[in-house]
N, C-alpha and C positions, 0 to 999 in steps of 0.2 A: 517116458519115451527113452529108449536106448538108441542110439545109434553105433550103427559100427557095417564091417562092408560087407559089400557081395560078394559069391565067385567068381562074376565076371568083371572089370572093369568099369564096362560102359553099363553096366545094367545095377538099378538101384531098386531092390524089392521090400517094400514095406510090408508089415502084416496091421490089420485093424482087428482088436479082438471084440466081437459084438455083442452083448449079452440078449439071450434071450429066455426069459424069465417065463412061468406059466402061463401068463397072457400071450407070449411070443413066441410059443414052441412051432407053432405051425405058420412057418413062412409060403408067402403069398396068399395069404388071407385077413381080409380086412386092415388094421392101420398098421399093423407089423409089417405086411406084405406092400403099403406103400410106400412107407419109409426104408425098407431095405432097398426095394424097385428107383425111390429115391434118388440113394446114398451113390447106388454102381453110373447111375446116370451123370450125376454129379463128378465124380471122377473120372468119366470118360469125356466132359466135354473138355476138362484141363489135363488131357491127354495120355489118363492114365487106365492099363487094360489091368482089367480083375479075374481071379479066380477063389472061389469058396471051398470053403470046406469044414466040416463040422470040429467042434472043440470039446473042450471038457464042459461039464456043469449046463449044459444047454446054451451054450455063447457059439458063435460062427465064427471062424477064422477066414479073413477077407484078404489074400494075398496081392498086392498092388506093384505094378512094375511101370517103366515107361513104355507108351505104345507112339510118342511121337516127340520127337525129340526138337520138333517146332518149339511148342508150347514151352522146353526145359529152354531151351537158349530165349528164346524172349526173357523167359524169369530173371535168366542170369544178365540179359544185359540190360533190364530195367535193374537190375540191382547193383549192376556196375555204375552204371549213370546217376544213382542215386548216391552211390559212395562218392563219387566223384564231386556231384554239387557240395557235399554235404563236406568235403576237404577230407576225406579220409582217402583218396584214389589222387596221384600230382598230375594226373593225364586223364582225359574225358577217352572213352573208349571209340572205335571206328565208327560212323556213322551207320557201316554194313555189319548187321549183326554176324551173319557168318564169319567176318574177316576179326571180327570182335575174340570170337571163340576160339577161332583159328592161333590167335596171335597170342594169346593167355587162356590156354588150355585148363580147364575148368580140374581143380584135385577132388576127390572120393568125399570129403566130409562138404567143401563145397555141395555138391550134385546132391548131397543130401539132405543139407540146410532147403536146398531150392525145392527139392522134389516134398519136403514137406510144410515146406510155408504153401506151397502148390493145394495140398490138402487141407490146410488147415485157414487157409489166411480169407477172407469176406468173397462175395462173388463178386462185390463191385471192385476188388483189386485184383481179381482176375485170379481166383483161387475159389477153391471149390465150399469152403465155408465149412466144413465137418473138426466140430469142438469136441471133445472127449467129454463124457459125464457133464453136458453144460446142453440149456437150451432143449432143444427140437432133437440134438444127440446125445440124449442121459442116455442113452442104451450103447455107448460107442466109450468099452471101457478103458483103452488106450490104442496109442500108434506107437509102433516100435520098428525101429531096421531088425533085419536080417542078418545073423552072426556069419559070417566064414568061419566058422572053426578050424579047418586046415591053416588059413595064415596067422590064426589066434598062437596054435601052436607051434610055426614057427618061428613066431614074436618073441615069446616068453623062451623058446630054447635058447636064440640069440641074444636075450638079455640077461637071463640067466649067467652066461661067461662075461659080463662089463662091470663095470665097477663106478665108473660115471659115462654118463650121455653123451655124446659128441651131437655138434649142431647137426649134423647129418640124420642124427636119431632124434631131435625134434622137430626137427622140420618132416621127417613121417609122421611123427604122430600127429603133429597138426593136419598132414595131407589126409591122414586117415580116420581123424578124432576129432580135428578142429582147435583151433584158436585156443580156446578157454582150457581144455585138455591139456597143449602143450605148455602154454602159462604156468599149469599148476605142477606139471612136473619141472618146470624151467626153476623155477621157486627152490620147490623143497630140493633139487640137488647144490642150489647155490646156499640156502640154507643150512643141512646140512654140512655143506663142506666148510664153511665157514664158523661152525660149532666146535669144530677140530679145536679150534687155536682157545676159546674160552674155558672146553674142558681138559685141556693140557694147562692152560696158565690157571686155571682153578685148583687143579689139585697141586701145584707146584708154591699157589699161596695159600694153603689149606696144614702144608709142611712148614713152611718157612716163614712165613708171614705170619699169622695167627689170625685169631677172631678180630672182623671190625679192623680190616687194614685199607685204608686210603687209598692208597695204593692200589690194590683190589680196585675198590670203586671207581677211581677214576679212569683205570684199562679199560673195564666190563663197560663203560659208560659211550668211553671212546668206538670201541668194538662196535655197540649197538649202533653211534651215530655213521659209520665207516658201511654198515653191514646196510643200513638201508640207501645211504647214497650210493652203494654201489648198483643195487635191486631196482632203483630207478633208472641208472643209466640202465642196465641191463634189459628193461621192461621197454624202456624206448628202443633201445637196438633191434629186441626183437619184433615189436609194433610196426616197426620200417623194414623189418626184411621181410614180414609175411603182410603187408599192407594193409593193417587192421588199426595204425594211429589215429585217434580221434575219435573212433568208431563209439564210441558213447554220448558222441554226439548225436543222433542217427538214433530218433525216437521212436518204437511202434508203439499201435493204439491199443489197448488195452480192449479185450471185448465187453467188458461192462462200465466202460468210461460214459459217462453220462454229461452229452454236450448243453449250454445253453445256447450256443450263436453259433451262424455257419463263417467262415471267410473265406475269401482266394488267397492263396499263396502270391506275394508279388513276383517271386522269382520262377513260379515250375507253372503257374498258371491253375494248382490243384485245389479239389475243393478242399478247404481246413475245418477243422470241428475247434469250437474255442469254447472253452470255461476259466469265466473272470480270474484273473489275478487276487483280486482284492475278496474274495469269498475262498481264493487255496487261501490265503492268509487267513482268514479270518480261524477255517479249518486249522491252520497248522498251531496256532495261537492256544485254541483249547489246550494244548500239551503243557504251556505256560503252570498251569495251578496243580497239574498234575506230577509236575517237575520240582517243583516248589513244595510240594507237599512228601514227593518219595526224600528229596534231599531236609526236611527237617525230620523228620523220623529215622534218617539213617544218622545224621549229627547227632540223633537224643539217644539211639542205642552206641555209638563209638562213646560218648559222654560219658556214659551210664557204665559200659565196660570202664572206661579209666577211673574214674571215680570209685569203683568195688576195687579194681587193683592197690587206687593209691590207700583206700579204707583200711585193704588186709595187710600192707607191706608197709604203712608208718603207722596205724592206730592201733591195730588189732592185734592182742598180745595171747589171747587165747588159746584152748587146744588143736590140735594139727594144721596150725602156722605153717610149719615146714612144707607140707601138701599142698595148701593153698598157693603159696607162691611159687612161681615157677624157678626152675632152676638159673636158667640165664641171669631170669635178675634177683637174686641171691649173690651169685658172682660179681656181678655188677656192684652192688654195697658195699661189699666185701672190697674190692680192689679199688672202692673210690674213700 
């Protein structure tokens, strides 16, 4: 699934590409023609209006827009009120959903997280239940947004002239990419720029310094622990300006999670699906012998490598010595 926007603001167009294989050429007949008849029913009762149209390789192209913009703000303000219990939101949102919407106006990659958890998420969550190549929809070969290619390329001409991001240009991509999007460009430019100083002071002790200088190591050391305490602060700052702190907290269910016991939630009143603790442990525990077994086979080859090094370079006096041992430590004997 791609995401990215529309041409218009408020309208979010998904396409569903549908495969339909020799058994399925001919829609509206027999179980091809009920599960397509289906699929459109199912997304028009979580508010979304369809149009078809034929694809490559015999697949349909199933274009998907909102036809009721009811159904998208319930989503969004059950999903606010869930961030909110869950301590990722410091304010529980209006009791009036419109004044909800109204008052934190929903950004582009939002509307589209919502518009396809809408598609994809169970019927009993109030989502139309259509999984990609899974279940009752192996024939439904992905969901993807809609490119604007007009602001695609005025994106790339304006960043094209920049040299680093200004908050201002991650807080769009987040509004237009999302969270995870912007995170990973927030990174690699603090990353990056923080590179500057290691390969400046590296080649400066590569001159001056020589091989195996302390000195070296202790900067490059300091650097590393400086480079990530800073990436922390920076990840929190950002986490609190766009409202996504803690948000891993905030677990979805897994479509092939297999429960053994039902519960109530004490706090939301919801049904809970539970599988023991003491059986994941048991699970996660298998890894134990597996762990134990990769870490003595990797200790018997590092072994086995030092042991042929130290063979060749204090026992073995034979022909192409010189070859066998590496250069560094040749030097090394030499100047000790």
């Amino acid at each position: 699934m791609s995401l990215s926007s529309a041409s218009q603001p408020r309208v979010c167009a998904y396409s569903l590409n549908v495969s339909t294989d020799t058994d399925y050429r001919v829609i509206g007949k027999g179980e091809a023609g009920k599960k397509f008849a289906e699929l459109v029913e199912r997304l028009a009762k979580v508010g979304l209006a369809t149009e078809v149209r034929n694809g490559d390789n015999h697949s349909l192209l199933i274009f998907v827009k909102v036809a009721s913009e009811e159904h998208v703000n319930a989503e969004v303000y059950r999903s606010r009120v869930k961030d909110w219990i869950h301590g990722v939101r410091a304010a529980a949102p209006s009791k009036e959903t419109q004044k909800a919407i109204e008052d934190e106006p929903l950004h582009e990659a939002e509307r589209y997280r919502i518009i396809y958890r809408m598609i994809t998420n169970p019927e009993e969550e109030g989502g139309a239940g259509i999984t990609p190549k899974d279940g009752e929809w192996k024939n439904v070969e992905s969901i993807f947004a809609l490119h604007d290619h007009t602001y695609n390329k005025e994106w790339i001409t304006r960043w094209t002239k920049k040299y680093l991001l200004e908050p201002e240009d991650l807080d769009e991509i987040r509004n237009r990419l999302g969270e995870k999007i912007a995170f990973y460009f927030a990174f690699t430019q603090s990353y990056f720029t923080f590179l500057v100083f290691p390969a400046a002071f590296g080649a400066t002790a590569w001159l001056l310094l020589g091989r195996f200088s302390p000195i070296y190591a202790i900067v490059s050391s300091l650097w590393c622990v400086i480079f990530v305490e800073y990436w922390k602060h920076q990840e929190v700052d950002l986490g609190v300006r766009w409202g996504v702190r803690g948000v891993s907290k905030i677990q979805t269910k897994r479509r092939h999670f297999e429960h053994e016991k039902e519960g109530t939630d004490p706090v939301t009143g919801e049904k809970m699906l539970v599988f023991p603790a003491t059986k994941r442990l048991q699970r996660q525990l298998l890894q134990v012998p597996f762990a134990i077994a990769a870490a003595t086979v990797l200790g018997s080859l590092i072994a086995t490598c030092f042991g042929i090094e130290i063979f060749i370079s204090e026992i073995y006096n034979g022909p192409l010595k010189s070859v066998l041992v590496s250069g560094s430590y040749q030097e090394f004997q030499v100047s000790r």
